[in-house]
Structure formats: C-alpha cells, structure tokens
N, C-alpha and C positions, 0 to 999 in steps of 0.2 A: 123151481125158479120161474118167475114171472116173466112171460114173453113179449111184454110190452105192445104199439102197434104193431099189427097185423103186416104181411108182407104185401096183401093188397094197397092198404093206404100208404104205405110205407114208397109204393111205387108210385102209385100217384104224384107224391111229393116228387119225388125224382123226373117226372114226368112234367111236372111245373117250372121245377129248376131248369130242363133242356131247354123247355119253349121259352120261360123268361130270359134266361144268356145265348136265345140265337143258336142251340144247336138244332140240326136236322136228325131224328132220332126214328128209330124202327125197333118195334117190340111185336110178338108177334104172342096171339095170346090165345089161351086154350077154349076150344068147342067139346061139348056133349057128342054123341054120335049117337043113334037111337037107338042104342044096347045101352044106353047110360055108363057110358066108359068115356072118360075126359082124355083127350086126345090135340095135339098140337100138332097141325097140317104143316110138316116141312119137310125137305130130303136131306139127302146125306145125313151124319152123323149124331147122334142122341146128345144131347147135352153140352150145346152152344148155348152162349150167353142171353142174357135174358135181353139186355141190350146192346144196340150199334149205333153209336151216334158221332156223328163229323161237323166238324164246322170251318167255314172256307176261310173266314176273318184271319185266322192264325193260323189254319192247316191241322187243325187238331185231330185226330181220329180214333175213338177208344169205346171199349167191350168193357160191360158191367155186368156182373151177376149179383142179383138182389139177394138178401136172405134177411129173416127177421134174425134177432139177438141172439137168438140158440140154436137152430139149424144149424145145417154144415153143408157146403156142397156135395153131392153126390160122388161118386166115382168118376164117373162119365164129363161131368160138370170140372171137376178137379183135371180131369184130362185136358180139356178142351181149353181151361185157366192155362193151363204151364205149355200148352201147345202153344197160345197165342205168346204168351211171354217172351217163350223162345226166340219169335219173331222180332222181337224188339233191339233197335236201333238209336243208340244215342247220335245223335243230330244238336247243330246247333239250331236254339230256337226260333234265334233271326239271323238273316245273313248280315256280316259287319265286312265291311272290307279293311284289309290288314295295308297296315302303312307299309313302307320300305324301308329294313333298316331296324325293325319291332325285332323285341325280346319275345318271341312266340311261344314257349309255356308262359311267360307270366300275363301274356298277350289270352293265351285258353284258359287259362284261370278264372278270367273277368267274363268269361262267355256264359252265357246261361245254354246248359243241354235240355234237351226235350229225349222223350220215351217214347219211341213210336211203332205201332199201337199202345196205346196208353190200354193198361187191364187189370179190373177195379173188382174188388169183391165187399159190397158195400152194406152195411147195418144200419138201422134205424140211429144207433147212437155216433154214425158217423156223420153229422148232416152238415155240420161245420165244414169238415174236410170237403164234404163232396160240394157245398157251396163254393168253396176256393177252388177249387179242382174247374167248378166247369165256368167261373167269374171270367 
C-alpha cells in the first residue's frame, strides 16, 4: 500500500494551519545524540502527543498525534490518546444566559457542546477535517 506524504511534510501542513487560525502550538522535535540514536528531550512519560496547541479567541485547547496513512500509534502513544480522552469534558461552547420561565432540555438542545481537551489522531487524508477543526 502506497504511503502517500510523508509524516514530515504532512506536519508541516499542520503546522501552517495552527499559525494560519491563530493557534499557539508546541511540538517538540527529535535530536541525534553522538551515538547516532534519535532521541526526544522530554520527562515524564513516553508517548505524549506530537502536538499541544490552544487558542484564547474561543478557549480551545487540544493534543494531536500525527501519523501518515498506514502507521498506528504505538502502545505508549495509544495510552497517552485515551488518557487524555478520559479527561474530556462536555462544556457549553458559549456561555448563553437562560431566560426565566425556558423549556431547559429544549432550551440544551439548541446549545452547541464543546470537547475539552479536544484529542485528535490525525492523517494526511484528514486535511479537510483538520481544516474545520482548527477554522
């Protein structure tokens, strides 16, 4: 099966789309060491997402791990996915103040919820998505 872009370029992109929609974004990215062993200078636990990115306009806040078309996240990585998940919080997206006197489920019906930490496991054939996702 053909792997399409690379997961280099692949992030790049993604990398364009934060700074284009105004997010503040932190990826942290691997160094050689002089034994030629590729190494990623962080602590605590192996296989945090490749990205952390927030934005203040809306309050956004959300963890992406990149991977090209046919990769899989690792073990480690797949931990660290459903760990953040777990944390997730449905919130309304904007605060609405409620009349007095409202029908209040048909009143939350009409609310838009938000996912917070929003946590994204994302493909080169997702660019669409990931376009509206950070619009």
């Amino acid at each position: 099966m053909k792997k399409g872009i690379s997961e280099t370029a692949f992030a790049s992109q993604v990398e364009d789309l934060f700074t284009c929609f105004e997010w503040k974004w932190m990826h942290s990215r691997p160094a050689m060491k002089r034994n030629g062993k590729w190494y990623t200078a962080l602590s605590g636990d192996a296989g945090f997402p490749d990205y952390i990115a927030a934005r203040k306009r809306d309050s956004r806040l959300l963890f992406a791990e990149l991977k090209d078309e046919v990769s899989r996240p690792d073990p480690l990585q797949e931990d660290w996915l459903e760990t953040l998940r777990s944390c997730q919080r449905s919130v309304l997206a904007e605060p609405i103040p409620i009349a007095r006197n409202v029908d209040l489920i048909a009143f939350l019906k009409q609310c838009s919820f938000a996912n917070i930490p929003e946590v994204y496991l994302w493909r080169p054939g997702d660019i669409q998505e990931i376009i509206e996702v950070l619009r």
